[in-house]
C-alpha positions as CSV (number, residue, x, y, z in Angstrom):
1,X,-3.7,6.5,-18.1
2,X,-0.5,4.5,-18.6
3,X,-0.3,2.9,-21.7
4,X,2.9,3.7,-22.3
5,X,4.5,3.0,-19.1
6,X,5.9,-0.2,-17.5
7,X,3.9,0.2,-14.8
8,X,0.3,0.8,-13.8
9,X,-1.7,3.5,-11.5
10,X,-4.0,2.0,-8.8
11,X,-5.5,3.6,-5.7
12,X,-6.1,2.6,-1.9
13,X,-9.4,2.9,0.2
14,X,-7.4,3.9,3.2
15,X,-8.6,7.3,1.6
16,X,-11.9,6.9,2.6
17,X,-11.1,4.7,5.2
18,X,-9.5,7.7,7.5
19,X,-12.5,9.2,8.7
20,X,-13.8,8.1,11.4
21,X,-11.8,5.0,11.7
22,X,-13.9,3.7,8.3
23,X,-17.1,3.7,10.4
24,X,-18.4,6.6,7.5
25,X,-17.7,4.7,4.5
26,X,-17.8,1.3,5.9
27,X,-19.2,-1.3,3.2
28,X,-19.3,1.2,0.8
29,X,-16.7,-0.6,-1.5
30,X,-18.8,-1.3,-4.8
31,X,-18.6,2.5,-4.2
32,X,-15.2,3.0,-4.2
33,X,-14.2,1.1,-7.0
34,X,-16.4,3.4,-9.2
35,X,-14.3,6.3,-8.0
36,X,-11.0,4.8,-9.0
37,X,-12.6,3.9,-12.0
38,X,-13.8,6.8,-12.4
39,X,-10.7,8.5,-11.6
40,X,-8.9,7.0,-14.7
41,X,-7.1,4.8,-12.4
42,X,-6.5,0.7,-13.2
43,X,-6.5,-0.9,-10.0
44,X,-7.2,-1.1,-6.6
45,X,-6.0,-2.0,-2.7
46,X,-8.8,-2.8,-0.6
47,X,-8.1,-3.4,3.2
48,X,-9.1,-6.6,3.4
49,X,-10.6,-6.6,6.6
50,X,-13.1,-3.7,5.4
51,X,-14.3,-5.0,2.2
52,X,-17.6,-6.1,3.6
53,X,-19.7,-8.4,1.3
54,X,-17.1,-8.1,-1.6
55,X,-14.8,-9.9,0.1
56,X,-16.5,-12.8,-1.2
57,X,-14.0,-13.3,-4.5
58,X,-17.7,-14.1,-7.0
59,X,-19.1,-10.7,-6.1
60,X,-15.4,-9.0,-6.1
61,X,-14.5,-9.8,-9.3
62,X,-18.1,-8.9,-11.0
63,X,-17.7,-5.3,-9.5
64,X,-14.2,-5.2,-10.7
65,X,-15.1,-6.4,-14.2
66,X,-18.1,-4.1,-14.4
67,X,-16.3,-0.9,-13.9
68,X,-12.8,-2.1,-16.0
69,X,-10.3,-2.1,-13.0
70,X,-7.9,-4.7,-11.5
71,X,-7.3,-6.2,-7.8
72,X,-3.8,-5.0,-7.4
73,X,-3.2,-6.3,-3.8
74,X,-5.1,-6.4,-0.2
75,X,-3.5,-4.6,2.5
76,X,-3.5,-7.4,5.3
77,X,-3.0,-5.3,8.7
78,X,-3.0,-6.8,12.0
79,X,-1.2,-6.0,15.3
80,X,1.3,-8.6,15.2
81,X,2.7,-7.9,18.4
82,X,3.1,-11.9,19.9
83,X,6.1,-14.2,19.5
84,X,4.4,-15.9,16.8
85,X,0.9,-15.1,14.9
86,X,-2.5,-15.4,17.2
87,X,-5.0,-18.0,16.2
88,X,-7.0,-14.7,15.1
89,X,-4.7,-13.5,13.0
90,X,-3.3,-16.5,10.9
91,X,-6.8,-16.9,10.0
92,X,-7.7,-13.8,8.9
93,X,-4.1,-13.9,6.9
94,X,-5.0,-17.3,5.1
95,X,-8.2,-16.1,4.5
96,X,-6.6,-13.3,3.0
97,X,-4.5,-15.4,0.4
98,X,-7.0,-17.5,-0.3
99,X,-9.3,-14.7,-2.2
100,X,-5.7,-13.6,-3.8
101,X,-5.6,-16.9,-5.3
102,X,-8.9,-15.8,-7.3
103,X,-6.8,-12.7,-8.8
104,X,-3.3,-14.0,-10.2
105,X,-0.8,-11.1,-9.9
106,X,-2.5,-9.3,-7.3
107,X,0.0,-8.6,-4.2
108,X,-1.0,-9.6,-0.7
109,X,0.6,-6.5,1.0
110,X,1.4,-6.7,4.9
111,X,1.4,-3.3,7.7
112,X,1.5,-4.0,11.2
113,X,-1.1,-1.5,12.5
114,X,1.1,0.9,14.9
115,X,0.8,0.3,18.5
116,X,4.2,2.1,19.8
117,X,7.7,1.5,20.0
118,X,8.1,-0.1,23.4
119,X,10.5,-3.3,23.8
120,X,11.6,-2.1,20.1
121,X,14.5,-4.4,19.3
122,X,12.2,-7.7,20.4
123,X,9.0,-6.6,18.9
124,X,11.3,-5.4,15.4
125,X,12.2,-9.3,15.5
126,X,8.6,-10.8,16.2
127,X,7.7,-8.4,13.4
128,X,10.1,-10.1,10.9
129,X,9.6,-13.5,11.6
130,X,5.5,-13.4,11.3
131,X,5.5,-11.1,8.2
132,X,8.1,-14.0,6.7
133,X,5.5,-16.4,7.7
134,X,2.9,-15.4,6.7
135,X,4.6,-14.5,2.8
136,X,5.8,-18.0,3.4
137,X,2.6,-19.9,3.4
138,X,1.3,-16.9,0.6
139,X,4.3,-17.8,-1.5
140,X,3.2,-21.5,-1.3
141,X,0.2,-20.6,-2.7
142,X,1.2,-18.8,-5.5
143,X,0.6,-15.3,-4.1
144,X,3.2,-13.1,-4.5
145,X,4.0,-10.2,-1.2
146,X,5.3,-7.1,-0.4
147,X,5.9,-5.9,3.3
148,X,4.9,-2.0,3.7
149,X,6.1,0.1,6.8
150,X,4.0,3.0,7.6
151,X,5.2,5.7,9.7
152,X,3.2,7.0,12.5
153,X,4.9,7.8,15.9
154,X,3.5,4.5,17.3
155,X,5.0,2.5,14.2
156,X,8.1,-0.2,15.4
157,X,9.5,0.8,11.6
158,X,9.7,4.1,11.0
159,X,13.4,5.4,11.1
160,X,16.6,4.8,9.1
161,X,17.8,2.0,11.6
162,X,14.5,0.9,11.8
163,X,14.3,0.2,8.0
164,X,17.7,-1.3,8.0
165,X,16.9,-3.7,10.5
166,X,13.4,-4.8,9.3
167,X,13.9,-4.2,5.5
168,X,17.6,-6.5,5.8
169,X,16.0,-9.5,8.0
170,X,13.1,-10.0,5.7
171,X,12.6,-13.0,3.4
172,X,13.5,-11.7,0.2
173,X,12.7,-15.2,-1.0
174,X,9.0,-15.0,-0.3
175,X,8.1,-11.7,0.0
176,X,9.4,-8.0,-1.2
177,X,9.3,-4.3,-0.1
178,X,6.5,-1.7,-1.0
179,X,8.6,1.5,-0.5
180,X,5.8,4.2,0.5
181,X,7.1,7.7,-0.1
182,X,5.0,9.9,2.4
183,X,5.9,7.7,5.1
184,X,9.6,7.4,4.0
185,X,10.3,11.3,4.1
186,X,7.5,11.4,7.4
187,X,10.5,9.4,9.0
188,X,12.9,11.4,8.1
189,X,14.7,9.8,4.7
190,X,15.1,10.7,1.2
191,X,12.6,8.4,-0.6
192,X,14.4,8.0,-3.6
193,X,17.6,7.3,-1.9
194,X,15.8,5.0,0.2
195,X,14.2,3.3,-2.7
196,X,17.3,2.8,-4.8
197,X,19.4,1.3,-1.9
198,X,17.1,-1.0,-1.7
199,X,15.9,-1.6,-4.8
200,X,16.3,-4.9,-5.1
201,X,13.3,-5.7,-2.6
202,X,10.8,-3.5,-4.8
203,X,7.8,-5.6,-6.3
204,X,5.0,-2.8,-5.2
205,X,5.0,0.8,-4.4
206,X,2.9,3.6,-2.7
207,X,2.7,7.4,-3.4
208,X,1.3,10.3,-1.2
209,X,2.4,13.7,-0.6
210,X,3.8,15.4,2.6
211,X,4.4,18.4,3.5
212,X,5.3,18.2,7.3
213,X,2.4,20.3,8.6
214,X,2.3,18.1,10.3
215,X,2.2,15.0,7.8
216,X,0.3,14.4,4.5
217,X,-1.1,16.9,1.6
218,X,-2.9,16.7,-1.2
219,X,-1.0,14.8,-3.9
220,X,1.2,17.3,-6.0
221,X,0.7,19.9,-3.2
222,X,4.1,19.1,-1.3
223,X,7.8,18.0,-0.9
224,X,7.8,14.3,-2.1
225,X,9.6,14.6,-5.2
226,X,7.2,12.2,-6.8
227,X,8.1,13.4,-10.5
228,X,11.6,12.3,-10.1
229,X,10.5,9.0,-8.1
230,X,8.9,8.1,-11.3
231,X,11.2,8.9,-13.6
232,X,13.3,6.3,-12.2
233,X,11.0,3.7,-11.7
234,X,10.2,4.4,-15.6
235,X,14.2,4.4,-16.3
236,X,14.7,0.5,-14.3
237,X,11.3,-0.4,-16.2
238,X,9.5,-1.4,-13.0
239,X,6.8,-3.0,-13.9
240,X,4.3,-3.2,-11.4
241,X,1.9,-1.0,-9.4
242,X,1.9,2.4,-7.9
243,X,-0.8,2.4,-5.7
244,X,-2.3,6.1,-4.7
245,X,-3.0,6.7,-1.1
246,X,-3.9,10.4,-0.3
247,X,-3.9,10.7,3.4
248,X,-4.3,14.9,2.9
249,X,-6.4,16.6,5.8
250,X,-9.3,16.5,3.1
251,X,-9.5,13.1,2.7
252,X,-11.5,13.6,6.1
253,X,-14.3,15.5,4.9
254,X,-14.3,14.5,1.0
255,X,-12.5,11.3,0.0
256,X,-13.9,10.9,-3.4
257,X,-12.9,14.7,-4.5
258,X,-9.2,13.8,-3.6
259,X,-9.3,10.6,-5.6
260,X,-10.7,12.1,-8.3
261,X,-8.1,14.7,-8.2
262,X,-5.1,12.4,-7.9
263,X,-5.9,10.5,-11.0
264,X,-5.9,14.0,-12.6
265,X,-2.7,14.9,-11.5
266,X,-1.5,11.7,-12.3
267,X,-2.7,12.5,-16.0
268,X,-2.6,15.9,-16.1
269,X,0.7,16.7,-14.3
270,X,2.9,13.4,-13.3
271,X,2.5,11.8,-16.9
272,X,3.1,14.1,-19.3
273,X,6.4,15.2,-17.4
274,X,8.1,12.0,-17.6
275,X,11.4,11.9,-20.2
């Protein structure tokens, strides 16, 4: 769907993933790589700690080749709330890169999993230094990374001065920023401004709609201006991916419709009215 583009169209399982906390769709990923497929889109972000027997990197990469799609990145989520990574998690983390090292080019992208925003300033800082450790020891290991804030109530990184801090004290050395648009205007910004200050940190992106009632919509049914958030990423020839991740209130009862009709859009509607 982007052959003429500089970048490439891949979607997220959080999609299916939001119902019932993944307990409906759980190991059902061979499945929902043939949607995206299906969907006309190129890639795909698994969570890595729900890919079930496909996190094995042999039986990955068959189902990937069979249906004609790309690993684009993992979304590594853990709490992340100590001074310094649990024994727990820097396992699960190098476990993590070592599948990416399978997939060359594939992102290894990092989300602390909200928990609220007590002892803020301190737990913004223990926040920094793990996710620059951990894209530390991916960088060593050839695996490139991109640090994604999300934007729940409960998130440490959700604000203006919240992205300041976090998105200024990261290691731009090691590891870059995936700007996500829904969550940039949930917390109250402009997510082209946003993106375009800091541009310089962008090596992966994320798209959903919003329309404040009280969050996310179905792709090209709210206020995100993603037409003109492309356009620019087109005009600084970005070249990597735009990862789709519908969090719409029908995601909940039909995850596979809304996939199906976000690579639509994206072909029908977002495509054909880029300059």
């Amino acid at each position: 769907m982007s052959e003429k583009l500089p970048f490439r169209f891949g979607s997220e399982v959080y999609t299916w993933f939001m119902s019932n906390n993944g307990e409906t769709h759980k190991g059902r990923l061979g499945h929902m790589i043939e949607i995206i497929a299906k969907a006309g889109f190129t890639g795909i972000q698994p969570i890595f700690t729900w890919m079930g027997d496909l996190v094995n990197p042999d039986l990955l990469e068959a189902k990937l080749k069979e249906q004609g799609i790309g690993l684009a990145a993992l979304a590594l989520a853990l709490d992340w709330n100590e001074t310094e990574e649990t024994e727990r998690e820097r396992e699960v983390a190098d476990h993590a890169i070592s599948v990416l090292q399978r997939f060359p080019g594939a992102v290894l992208n990092t989300v602390q999993i909200p928990s609220g925003r007590h002892d803020l300033a301190e737990r913004q800082k223990r926040l920094v230094r793990i996710v620059n450790a951990v894209s530390k020891r991916a960088a060593d290991k050839g695996v490139a990374c991109s640090y994604h804030p999300n934007s729940p109530h409960s998130s440490i990184i959700r604000t203006e001065e919240d992205y300041r801090i976090v998105l200024e004290s990261l290691d731009s050395t090691v590891t870059g920023w995936t700007p996500d648009v829904g969550h940039i205007i949930n917390g109250g910004m402009d997510p082209l401004s946003k993106m375009k200050e800091y541009q310089s940190l962008i090596n992966h992106v994320h798209y959903k709609d919003w329309d404040g009632n009280p969050e996310f919509t179905l792709m090209g049914k709210g206020k995100v201006d993603l037409l003109g958030v492309t356009q620019w990423l087109k005009d600084i020839n970005y070249s990597g991916w735009i990862i789709c991740e519908d969090e719409g209130e029908e995601a909940l009862e039909d995850p596979d419709f809304v996939t199906l009709h976000d690579g639509r859009w994206i072909q029908q509607d977002l495509i054909p009215a880029l300059k």
